[in-house]
PQR file with spaces between the fields and no chain letter, atoms N, CA, C, O and H, PARSE charges and radii, in Angstrom:
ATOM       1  N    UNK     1       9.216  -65.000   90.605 -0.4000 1.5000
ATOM       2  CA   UNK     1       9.683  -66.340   90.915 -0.0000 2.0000
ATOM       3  C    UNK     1       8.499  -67.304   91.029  0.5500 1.7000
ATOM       4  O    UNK     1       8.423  -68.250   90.245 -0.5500 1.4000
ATOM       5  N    UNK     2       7.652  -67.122   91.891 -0.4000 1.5000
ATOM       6  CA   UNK     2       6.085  -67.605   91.792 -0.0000 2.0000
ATOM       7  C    UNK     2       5.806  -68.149   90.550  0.5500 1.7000
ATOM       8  O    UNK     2       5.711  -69.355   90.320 -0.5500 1.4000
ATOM       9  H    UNK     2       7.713  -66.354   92.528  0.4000 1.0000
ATOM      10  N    UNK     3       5.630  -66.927   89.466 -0.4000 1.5000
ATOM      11  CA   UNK     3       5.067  -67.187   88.115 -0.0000 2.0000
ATOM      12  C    UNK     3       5.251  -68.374   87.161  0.5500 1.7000
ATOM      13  O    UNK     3       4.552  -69.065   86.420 -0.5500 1.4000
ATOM      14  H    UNK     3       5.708  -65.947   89.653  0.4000 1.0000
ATOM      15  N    UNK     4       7.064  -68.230   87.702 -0.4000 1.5000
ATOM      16  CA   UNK     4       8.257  -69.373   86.829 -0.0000 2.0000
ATOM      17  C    UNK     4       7.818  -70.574   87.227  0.5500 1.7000
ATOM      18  O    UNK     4       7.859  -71.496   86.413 -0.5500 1.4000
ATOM      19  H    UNK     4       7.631  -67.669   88.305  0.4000 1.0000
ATOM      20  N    UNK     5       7.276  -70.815   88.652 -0.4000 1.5000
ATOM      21  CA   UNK     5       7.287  -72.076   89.204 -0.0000 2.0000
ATOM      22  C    UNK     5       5.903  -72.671   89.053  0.5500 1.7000
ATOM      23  O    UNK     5       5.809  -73.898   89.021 -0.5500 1.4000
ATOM      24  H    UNK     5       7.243  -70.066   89.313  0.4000 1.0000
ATOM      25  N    UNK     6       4.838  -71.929   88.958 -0.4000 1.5000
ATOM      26  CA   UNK     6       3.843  -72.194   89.002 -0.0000 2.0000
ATOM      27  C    UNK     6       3.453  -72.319   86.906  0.5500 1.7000
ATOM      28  O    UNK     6       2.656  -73.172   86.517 -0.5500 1.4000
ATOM      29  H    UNK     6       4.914  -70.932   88.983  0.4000 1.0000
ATOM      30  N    UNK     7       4.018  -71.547   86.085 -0.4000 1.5000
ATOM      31  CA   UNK     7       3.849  -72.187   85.037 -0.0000 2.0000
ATOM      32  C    UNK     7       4.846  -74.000   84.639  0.5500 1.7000
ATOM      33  O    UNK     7       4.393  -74.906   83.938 -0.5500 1.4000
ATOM      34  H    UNK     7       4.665  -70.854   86.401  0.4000 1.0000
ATOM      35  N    UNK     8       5.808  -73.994   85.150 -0.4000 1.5000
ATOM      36  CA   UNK     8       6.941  -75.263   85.311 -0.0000 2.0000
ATOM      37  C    UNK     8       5.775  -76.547   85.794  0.5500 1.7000
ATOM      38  O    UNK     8       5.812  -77.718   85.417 -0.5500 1.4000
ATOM      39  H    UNK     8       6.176  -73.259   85.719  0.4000 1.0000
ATOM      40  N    UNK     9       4.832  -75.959   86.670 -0.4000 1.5000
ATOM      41  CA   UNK     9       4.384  -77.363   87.399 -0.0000 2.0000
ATOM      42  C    UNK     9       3.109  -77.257   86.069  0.5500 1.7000
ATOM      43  O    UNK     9       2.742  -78.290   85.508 -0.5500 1.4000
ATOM      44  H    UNK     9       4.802  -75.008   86.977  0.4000 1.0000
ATOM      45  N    UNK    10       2.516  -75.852   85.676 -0.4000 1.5000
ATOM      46  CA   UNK    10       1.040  -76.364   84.939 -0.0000 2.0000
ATOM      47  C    UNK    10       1.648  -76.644   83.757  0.5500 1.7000
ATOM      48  O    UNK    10       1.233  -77.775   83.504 -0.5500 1.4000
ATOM      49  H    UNK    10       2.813  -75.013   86.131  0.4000 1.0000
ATOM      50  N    UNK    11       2.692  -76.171   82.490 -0.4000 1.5000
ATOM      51  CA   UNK    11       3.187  -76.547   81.339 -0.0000 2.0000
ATOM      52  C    UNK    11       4.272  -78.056   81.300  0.5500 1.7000
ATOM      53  O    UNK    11       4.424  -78.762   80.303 -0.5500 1.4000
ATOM      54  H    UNK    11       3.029  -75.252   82.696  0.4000 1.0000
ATOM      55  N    UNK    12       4.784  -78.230   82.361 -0.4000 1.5000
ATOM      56  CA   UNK    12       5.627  -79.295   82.566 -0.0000 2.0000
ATOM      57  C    UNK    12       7.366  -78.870   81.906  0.5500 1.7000
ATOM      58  O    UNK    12       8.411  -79.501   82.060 -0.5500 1.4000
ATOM      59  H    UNK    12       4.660  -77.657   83.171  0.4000 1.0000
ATOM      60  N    UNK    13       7.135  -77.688   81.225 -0.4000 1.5000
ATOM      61  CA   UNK    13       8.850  -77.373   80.296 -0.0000 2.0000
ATOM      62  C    UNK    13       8.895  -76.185   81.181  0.5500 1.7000
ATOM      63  O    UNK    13       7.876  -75.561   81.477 -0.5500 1.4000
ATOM      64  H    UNK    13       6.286  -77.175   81.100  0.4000 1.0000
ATOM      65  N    UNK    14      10.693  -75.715   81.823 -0.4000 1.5000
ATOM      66  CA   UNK    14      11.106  -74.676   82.021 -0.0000 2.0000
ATOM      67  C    UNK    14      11.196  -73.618   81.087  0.5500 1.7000
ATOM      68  O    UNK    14      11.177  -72.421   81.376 -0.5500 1.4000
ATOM      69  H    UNK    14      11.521  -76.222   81.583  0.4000 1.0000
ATOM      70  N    UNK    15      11.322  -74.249   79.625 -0.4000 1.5000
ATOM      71  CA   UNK    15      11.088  -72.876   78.406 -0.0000 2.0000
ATOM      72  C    UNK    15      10.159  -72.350   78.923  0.5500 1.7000
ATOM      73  O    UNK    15      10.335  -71.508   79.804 -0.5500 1.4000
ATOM      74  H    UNK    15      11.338  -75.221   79.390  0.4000 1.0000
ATOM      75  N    UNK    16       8.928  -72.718   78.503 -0.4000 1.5000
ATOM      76  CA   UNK    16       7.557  -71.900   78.815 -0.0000 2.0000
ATOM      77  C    UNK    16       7.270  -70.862   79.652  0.5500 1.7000
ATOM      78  O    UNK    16       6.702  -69.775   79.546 -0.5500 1.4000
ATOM      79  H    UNK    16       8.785  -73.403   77.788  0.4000 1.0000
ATOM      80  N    UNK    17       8.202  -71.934   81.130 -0.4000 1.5000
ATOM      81  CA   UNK    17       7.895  -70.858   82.146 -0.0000 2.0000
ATOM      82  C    UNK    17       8.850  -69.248   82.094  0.5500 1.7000
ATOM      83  O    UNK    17       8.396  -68.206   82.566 -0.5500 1.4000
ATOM      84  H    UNK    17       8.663  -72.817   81.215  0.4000 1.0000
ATOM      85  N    UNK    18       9.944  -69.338   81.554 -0.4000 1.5000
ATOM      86  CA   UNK    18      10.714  -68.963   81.401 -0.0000 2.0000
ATOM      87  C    UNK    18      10.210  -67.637   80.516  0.5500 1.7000
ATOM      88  O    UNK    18       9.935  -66.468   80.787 -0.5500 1.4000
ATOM      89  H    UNK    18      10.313  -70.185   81.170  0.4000 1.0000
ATOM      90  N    UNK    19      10.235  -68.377   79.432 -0.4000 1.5000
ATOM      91  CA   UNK    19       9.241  -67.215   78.581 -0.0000 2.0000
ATOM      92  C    UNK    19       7.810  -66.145   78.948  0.5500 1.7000
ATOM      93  O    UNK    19       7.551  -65.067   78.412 -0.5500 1.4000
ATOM      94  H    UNK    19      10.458  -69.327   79.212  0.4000 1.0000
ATOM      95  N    UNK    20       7.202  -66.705   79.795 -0.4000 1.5000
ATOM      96  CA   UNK    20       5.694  -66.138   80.571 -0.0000 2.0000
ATOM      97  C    UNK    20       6.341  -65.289   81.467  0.5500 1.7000
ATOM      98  O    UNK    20       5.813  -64.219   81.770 -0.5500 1.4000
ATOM      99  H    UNK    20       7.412  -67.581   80.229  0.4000 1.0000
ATOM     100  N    UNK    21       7.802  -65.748   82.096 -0.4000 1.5000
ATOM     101  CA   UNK    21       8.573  -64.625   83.264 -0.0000 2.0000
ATOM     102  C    UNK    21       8.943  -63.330   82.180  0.5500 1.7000
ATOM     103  O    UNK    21       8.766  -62.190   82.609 -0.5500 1.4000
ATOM     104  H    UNK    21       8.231  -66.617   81.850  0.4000 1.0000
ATOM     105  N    UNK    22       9.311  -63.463   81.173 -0.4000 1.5000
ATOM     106  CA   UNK    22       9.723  -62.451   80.599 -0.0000 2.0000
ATOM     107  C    UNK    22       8.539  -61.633   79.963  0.5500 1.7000
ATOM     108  O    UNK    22       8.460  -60.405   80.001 -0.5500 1.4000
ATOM     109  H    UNK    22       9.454  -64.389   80.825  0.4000 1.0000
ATOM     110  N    UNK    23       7.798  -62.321   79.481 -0.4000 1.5000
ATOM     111  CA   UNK    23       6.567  -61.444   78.977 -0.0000 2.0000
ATOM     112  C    UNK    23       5.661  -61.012   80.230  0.5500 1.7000
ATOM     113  O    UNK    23       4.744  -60.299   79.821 -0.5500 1.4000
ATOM     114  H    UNK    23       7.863  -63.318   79.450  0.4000 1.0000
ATOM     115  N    UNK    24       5.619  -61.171   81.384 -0.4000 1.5000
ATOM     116  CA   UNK    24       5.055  -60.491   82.183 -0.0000 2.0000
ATOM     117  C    UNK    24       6.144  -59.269   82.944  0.5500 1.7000
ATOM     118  O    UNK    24       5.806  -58.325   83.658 -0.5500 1.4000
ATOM     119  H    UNK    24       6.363  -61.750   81.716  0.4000 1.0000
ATOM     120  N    UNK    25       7.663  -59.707   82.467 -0.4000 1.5000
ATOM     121  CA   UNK    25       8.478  -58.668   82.914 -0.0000 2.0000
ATOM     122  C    UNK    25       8.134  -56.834   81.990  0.5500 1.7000
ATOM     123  O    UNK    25       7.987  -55.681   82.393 -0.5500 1.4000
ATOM     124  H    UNK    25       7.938  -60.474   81.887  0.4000 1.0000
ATOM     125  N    UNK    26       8.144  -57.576   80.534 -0.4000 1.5000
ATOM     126  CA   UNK    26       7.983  -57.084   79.605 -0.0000 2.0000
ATOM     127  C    UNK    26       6.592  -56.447   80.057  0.5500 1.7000
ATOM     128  O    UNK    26       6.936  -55.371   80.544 -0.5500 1.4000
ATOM     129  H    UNK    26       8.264  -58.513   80.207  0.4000 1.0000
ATOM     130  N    UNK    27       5.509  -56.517   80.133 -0.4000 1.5000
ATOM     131  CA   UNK    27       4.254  -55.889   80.486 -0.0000 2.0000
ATOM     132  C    UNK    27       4.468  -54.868   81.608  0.5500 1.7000
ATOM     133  O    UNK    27       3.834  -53.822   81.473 -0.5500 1.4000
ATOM     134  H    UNK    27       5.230  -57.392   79.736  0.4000 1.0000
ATOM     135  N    UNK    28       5.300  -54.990   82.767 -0.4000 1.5000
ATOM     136  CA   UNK    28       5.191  -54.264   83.994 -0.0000 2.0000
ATOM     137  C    UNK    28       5.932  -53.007   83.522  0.5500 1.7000
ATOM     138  O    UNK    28       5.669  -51.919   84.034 -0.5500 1.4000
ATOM     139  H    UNK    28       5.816  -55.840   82.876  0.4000 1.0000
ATOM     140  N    UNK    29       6.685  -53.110   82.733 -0.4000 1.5000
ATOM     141  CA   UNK    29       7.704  -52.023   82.132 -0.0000 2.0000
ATOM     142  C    UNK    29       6.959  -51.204   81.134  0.5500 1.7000
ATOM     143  O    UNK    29       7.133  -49.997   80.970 -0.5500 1.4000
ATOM     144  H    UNK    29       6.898  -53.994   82.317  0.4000 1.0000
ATOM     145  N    UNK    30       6.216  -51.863   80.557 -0.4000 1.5000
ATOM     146  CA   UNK    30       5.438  -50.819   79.780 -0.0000 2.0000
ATOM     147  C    UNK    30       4.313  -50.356   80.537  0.5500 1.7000
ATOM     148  O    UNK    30       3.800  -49.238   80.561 -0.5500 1.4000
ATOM     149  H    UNK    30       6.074  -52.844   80.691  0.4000 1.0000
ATOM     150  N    UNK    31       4.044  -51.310   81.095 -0.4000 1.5000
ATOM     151  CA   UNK    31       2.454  -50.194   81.834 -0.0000 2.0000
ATOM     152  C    UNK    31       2.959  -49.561   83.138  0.5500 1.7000
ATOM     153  O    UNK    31       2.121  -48.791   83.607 -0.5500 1.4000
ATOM     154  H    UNK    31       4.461  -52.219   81.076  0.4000 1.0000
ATOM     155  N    UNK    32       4.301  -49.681   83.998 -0.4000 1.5000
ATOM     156  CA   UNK    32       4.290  -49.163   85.532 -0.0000 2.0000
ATOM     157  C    UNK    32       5.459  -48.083   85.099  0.5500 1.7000
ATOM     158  O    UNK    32       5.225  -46.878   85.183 -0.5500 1.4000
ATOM     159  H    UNK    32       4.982  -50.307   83.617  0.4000 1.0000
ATOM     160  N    UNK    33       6.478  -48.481   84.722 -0.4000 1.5000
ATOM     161  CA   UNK    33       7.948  -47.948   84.908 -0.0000 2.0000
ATOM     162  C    UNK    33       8.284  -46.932   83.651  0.5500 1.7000
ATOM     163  O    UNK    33       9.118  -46.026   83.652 -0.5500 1.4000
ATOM     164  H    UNK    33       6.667  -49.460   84.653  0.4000 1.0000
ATOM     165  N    UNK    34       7.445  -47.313   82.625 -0.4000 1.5000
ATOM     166  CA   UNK    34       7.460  -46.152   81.259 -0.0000 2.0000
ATOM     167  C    UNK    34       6.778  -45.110   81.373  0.5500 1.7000
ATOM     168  O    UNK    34       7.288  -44.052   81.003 -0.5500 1.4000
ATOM     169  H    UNK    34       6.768  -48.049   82.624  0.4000 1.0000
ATOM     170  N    UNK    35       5.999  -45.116   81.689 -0.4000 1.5000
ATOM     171  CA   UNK    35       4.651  -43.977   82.056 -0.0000 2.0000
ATOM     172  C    UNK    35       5.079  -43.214   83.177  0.5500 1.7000
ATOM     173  O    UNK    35       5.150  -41.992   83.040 -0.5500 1.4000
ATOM     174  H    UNK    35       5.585  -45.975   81.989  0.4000 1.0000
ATOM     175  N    UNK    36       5.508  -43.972   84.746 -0.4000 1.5000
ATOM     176  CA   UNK    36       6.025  -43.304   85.301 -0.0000 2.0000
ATOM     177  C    UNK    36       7.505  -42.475   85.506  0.5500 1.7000
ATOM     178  O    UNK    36       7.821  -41.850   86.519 -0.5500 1.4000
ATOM     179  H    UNK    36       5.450  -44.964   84.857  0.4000 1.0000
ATOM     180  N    UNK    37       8.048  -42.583   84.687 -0.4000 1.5000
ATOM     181  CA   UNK    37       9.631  -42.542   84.439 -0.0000 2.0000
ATOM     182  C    UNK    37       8.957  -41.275   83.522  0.5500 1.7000
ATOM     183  O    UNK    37       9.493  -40.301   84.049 -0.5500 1.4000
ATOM     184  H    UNK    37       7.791  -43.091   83.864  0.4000 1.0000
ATOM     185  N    UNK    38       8.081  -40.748   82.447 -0.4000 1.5000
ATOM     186  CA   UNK    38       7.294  -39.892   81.613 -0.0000 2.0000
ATOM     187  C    UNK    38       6.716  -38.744   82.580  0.5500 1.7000
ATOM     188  O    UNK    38       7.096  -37.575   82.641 -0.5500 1.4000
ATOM     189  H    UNK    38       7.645  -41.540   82.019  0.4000 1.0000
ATOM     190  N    UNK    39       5.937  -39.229   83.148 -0.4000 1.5000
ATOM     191  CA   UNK    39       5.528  -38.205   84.306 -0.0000 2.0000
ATOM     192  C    UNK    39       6.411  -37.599   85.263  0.5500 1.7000
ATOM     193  O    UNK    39       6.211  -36.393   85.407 -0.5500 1.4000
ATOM     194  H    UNK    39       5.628  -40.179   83.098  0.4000 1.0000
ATOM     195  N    UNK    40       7.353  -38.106   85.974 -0.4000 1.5000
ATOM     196  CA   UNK    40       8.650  -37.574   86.510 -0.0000 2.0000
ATOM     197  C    UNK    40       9.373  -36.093   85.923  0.5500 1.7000
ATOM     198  O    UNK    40       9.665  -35.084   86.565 -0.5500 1.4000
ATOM     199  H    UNK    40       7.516  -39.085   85.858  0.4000 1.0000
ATOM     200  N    UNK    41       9.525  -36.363   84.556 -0.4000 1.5000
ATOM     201  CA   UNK    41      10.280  -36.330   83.810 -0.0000 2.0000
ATOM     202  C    UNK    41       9.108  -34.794   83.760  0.5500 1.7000
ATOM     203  O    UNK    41       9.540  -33.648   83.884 -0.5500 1.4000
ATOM     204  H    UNK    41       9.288  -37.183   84.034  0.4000 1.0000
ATOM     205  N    UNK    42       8.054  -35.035   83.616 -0.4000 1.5000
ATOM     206  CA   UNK    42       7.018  -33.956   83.061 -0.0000 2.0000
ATOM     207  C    UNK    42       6.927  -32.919   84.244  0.5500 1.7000
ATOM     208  O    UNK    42       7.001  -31.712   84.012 -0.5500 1.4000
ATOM     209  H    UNK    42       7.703  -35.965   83.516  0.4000 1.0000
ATOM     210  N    UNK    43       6.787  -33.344   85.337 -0.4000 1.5000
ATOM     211  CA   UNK    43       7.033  -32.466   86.142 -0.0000 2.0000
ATOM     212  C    UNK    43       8.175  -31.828   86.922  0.5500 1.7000
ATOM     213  O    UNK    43       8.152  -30.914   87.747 -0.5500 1.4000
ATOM     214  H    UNK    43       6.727  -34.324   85.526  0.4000 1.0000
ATOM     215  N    UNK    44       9.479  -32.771   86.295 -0.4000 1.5000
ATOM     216  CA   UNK    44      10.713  -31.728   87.048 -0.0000 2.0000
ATOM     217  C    UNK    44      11.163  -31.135   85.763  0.5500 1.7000
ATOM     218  O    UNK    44      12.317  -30.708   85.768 -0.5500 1.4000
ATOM     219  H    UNK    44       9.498  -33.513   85.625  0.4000 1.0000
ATOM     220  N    UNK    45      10.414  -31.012   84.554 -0.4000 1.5000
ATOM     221  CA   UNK    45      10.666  -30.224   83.356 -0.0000 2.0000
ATOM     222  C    UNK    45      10.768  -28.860   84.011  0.5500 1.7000
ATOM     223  O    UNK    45      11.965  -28.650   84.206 -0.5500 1.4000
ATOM     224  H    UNK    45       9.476  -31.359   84.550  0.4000 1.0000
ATOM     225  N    UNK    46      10.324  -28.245   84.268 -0.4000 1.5000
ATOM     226  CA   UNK    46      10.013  -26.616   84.701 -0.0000 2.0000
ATOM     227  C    UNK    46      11.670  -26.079   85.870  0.5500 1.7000
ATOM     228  O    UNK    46      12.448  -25.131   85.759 -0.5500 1.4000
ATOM     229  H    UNK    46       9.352  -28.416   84.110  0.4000 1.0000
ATOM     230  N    UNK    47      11.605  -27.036   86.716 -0.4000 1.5000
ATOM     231  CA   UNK    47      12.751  -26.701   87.436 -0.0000 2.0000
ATOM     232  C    UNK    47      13.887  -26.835   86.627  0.5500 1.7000
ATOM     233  O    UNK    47      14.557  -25.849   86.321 -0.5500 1.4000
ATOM     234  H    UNK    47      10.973  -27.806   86.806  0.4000 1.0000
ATOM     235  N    UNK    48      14.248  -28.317   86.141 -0.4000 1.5000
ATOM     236  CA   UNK    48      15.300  -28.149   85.270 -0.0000 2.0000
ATOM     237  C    UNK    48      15.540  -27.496   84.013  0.5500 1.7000
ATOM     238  O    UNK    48      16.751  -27.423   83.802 -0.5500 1.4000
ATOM     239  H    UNK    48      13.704  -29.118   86.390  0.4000 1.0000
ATOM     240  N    UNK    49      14.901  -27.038   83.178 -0.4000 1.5000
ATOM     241  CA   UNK    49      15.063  -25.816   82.387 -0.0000 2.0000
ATOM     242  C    UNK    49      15.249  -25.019   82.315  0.5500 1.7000
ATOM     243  O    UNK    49      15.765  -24.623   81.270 -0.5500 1.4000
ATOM     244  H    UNK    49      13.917  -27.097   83.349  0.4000 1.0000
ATOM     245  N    UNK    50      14.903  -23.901   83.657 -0.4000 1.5000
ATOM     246  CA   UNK    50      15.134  -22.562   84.113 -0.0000 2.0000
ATOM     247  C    UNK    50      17.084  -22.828   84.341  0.5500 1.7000
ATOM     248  O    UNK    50      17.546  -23.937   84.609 -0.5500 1.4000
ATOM     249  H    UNK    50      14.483  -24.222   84.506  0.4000 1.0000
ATOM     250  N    UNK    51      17.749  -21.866   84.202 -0.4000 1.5000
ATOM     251  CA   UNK    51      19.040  -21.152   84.681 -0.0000 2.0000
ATOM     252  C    UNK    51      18.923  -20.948   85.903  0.5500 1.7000
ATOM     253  O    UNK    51      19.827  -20.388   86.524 -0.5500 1.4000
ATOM     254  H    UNK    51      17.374  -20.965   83.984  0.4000 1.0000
């Protein structure tokens, strides 16, 4: 919310800001929530496979 408001006051258009909210949404998902959602996944491999 910060981001939105603080690009709105330095670009002067809500597009812009709008767009910078999504491409920094877009960044957190690939570098925090993909990788870790991968690793999860890597280590309850062993339990959930076994019978």
């Amino acid at each position: 919310m910060f981001t939105i408001a603080w690009y709105v006051s330095a670009s002067g258009t809500i597009a812009d800001a709008v767009d910078m909210g999504f491409i920094f949404l877009i960044a957190g998902l690939f570098t925090l929530q993909i990788p870790a959602a991968m690793l999860t996944a890597t280590l309850a491999h062993s339990r959930l496979s076994t019978p």
